[in-house]
C-alpha positions in Angstrom: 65.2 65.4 281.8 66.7 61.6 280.8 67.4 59.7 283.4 69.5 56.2 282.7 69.3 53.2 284.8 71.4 51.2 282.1 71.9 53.8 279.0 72.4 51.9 275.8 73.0 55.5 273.6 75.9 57.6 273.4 74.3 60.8 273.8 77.4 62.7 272.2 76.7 61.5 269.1 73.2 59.8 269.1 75.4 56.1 268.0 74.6 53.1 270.0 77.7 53.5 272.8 81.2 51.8 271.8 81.4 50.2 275.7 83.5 47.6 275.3 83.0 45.4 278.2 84.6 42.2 279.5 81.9 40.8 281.3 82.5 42.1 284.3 81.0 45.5 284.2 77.8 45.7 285.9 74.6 47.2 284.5 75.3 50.6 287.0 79.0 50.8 285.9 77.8 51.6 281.9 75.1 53.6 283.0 77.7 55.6 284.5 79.7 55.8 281.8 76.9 56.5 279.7 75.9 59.3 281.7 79.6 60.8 281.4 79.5 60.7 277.5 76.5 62.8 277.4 77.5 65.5 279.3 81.0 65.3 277.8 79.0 65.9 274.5 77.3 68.8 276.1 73.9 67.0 277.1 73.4 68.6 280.8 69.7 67.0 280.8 70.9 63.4 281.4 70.4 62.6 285.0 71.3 58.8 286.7 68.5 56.9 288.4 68.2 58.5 292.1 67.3 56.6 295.2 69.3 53.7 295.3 71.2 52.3 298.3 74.7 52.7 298.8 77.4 53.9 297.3 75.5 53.8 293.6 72.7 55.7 295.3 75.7 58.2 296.4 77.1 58.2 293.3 74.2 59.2 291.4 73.1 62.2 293.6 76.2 63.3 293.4 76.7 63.2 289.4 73.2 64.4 289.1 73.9 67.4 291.6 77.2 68.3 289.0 75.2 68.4 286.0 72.6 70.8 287.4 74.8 73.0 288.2 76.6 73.1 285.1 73.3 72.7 283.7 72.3 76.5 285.4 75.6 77.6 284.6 
């Protein structure tokens, strides 16, 4: 199981990820996004970083808890 804090690989296609950014995005924003690619590309292993405060932390348990299931589906 991957799990990103900031993902630098599109997992969809194994190329370094085309985020275009205009400074603003923060480091949790292209993990995110990230994170989304590969599972659009049919990776259900990728997991984001669990155990952070806030909303992120929410965040990420609930797009890790999605991809397991669709992971065991």
């Amino acid at each position: 199981m991957r799990r990103f804090g900031v993902a630098r690989i599109d997992r969809s296609n194994g190329h370094p990820a085309a985020t275009v950014t205009d400074g603003t995005d923060t480091p949790e924003q292209v993990a995110i996004l990230d994170a989304l690619r590969a599972v659009r590309g049919g990776d259900f292993s990728v997991r984001l970083a669990a155990g952070q405060p806030g909303i992120g932390g929410q965040i990420a348990e609930a797009f890790n808890d999605v991809v397991e299931l669709n992971q065991l589906a």
